[in-house]
C-alpha positions in Angstrom: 41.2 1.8 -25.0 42.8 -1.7 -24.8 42.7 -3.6 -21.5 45.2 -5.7 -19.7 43.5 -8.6 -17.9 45.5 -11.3 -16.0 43.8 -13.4 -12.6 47.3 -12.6 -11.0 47.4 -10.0 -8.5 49.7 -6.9 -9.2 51.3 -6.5 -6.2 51.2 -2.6 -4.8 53.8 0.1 -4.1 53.9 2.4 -1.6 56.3 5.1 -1.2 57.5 4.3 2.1 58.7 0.8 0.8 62.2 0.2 -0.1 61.2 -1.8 -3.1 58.7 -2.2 -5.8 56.9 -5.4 -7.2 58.1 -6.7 -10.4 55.2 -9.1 -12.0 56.9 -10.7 -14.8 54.3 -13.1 -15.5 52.2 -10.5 -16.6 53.5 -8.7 -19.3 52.9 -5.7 -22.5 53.7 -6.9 -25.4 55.1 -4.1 -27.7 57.7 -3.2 -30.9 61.0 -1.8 -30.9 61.4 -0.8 -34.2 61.2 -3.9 -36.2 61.4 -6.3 -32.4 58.7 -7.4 -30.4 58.9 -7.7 -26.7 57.2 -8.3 -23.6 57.8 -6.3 -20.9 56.9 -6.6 -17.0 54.3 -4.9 -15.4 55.7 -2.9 -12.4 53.1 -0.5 -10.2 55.1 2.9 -9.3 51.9 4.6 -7.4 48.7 3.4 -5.7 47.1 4.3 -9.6 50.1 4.3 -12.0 51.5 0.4 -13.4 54.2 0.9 -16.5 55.5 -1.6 -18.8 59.1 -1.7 -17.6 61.8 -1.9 -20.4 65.7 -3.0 -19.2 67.5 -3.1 -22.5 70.5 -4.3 -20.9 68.9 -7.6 -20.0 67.8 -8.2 -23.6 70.6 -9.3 -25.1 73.6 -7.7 -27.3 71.7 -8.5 -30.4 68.6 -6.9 -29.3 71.0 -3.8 -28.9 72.7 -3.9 -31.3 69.7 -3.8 -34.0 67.4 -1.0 -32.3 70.9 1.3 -31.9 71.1 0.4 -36.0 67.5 1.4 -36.3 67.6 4.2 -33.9 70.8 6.0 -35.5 68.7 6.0 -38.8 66.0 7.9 -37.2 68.9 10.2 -36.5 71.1 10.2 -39.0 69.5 13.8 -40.9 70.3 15.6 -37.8 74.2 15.1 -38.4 75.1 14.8 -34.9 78.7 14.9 -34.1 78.2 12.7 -30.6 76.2 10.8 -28.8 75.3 11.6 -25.4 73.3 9.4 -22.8 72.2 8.8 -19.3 74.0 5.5 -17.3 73.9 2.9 -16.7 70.8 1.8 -19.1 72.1 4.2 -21.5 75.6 2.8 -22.3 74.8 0.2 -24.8 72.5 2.8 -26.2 75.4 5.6 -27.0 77.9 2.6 -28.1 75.4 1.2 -31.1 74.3 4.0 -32.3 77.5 5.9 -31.9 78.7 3.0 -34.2 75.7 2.7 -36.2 76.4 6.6 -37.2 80.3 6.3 -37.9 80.8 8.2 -34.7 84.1 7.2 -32.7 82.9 9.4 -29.2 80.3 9.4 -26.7 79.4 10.8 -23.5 77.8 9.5 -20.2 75.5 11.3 -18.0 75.7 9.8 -14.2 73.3 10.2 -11.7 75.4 8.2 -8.9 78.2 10.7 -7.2 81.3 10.0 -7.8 84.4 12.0 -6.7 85.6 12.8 -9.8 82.2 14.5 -11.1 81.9 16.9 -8.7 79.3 19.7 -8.9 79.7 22.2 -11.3 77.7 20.6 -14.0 74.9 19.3 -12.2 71.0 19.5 -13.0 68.4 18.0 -10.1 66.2 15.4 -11.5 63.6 13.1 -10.3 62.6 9.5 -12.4 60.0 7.6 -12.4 61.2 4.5 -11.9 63.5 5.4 -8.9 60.4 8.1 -7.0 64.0 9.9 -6.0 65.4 12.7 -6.1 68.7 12.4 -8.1 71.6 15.0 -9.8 72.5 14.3 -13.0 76.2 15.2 -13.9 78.9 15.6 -16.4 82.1 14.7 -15.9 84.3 18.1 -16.3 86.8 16.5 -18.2 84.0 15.4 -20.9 82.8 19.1 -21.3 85.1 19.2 -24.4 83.9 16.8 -26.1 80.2 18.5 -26.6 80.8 21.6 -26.2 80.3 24.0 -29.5 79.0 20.5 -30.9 75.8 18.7 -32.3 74.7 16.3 -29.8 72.2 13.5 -30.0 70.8 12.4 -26.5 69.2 8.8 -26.9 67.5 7.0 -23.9 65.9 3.7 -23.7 62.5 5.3 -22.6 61.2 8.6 -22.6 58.7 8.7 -19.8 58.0 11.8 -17.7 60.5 13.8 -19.1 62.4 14.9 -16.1 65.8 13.2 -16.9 65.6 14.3 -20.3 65.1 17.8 -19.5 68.0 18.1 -17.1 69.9 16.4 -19.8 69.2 19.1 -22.6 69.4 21.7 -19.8 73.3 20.5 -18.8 74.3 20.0 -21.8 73.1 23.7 -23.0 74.9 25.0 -20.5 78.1 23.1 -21.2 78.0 24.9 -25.0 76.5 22.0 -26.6 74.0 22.1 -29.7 71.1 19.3 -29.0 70.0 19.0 -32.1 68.0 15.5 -32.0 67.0 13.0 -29.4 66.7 9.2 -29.7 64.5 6.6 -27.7 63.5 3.1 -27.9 60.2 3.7 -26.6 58.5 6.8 -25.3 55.7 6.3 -22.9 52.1 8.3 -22.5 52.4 12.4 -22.9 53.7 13.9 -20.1 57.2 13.9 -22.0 55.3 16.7 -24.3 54.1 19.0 -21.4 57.6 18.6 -19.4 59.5 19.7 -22.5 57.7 21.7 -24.0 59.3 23.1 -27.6 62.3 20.3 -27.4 59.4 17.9 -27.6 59.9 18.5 -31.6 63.4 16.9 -31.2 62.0 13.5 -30.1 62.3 10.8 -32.2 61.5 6.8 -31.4 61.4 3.4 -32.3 57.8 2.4 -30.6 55.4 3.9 -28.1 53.6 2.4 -24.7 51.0 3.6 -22.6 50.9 4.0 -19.0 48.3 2.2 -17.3 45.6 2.9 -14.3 43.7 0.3 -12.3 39.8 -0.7 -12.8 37.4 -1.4 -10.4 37.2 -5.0 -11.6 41.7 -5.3 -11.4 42.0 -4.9 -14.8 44.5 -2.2 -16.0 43.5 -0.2 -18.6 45.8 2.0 -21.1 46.2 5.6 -20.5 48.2 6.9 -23.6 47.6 10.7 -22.8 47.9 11.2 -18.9 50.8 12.1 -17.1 52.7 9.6 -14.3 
């Protein structure tokens, strides 16, 4: 195990705060296919700190060459459309739905809006809001995937939990997941949450979580679960 040693103090969550600390002056450096990046520290539980990754505030270009890498990853599947999770997910589904010569994607929302309503909904809980949420497809998109191979991509693939209400709505709007894309996937408790769509995960880097030490160090945790 690597360690993560910086003489600033990581600033602690607790659940019944309305916020979380953001330390960007201590950072994980990682890749993203052929990038490098450094990414904030952020502590989600009295034990847990994770390397926080906002594509949208990298940059277009940063987007637009890990969608180009992440389509290729993807490309042997033969998806017909791209499906994704807003808002992080947008710029995700636009590049590599262009990178792959496909003119279509589809959103998954988890904020309510009037016209989603709740016929296809799945509960789902994220680590990085500690919420319970409903993901949901808009009925007038249920078309577009249905009796089609779908690619889901996400930025990260962390605990699992969206991407399993993901594959589970779009099953049961008729749709074929046949492959799912990340830029990073993080520790292993994506695996056990899964389960056999694990197989279907494909990604342009990994991260570990991390736990405290006695001494304030955080040390990587590449196998436990969130």
């Amino acid at each position: 195990m690597r360690t993560v040693r910086s003489a600033l103090h990581l600033r602690v969550w607790h659940p019944d705060r309305q916020h979380r600390g953001i330390d960007h002056e201590r950072t994980y450096r990682t890749t993203v296919g052929s990038q490098t990046v450094d990414l904030p520290l952020v502590q989600v539980t009295d034990d847990v700190t994770i390397a926080l990754l906002i594509c949208v505030d990298l940059g277009v270009g940063f987007s637009e060459v890990a969608g180009r890498e992440l389509a290729e990853l993807l490309r042997d599947a033969e998806p017909e459309v791209v499906v994704s999770v807003a808002t992080m997910g947008i710029p995700l589904a636009i590049e590599v739905s262009r990178a792959l010569g496909i003119d279509d994607y589809v959103i998954l929302h988890k904020t309510p809006k009037i016209h989603l309503g709740n016929t296809w909904a799945e509960p789902v809980r994220s680590i990085t809001t500690g919420a319970n949420q409903t993901l949901r497809l808009d009925p007038s998109r249920v078309d577009a995937v249905h009796g089609r191979r779908v690619a889901v991509v996400d930025d990260v693939v962390s605990t699992g939990a969206s991407l399993r209400a993901a594959l589970s709505l779009l099953r049961r709007a008729g749709a074929e997941p046949v492959v799912v894309g990340s830029f990073l996937i993080e520790g292993q408790e994506w695996r056990r949450a899964l389960g056999p769509d694990a197989e279907l995960v494909r990604s342009l880097g990994a991260i570990p979580l991390f736990r405290a030490a006695p001494d304030g160090s955080l040390t990587e945790d590449w196998t436990g679960a969130g």
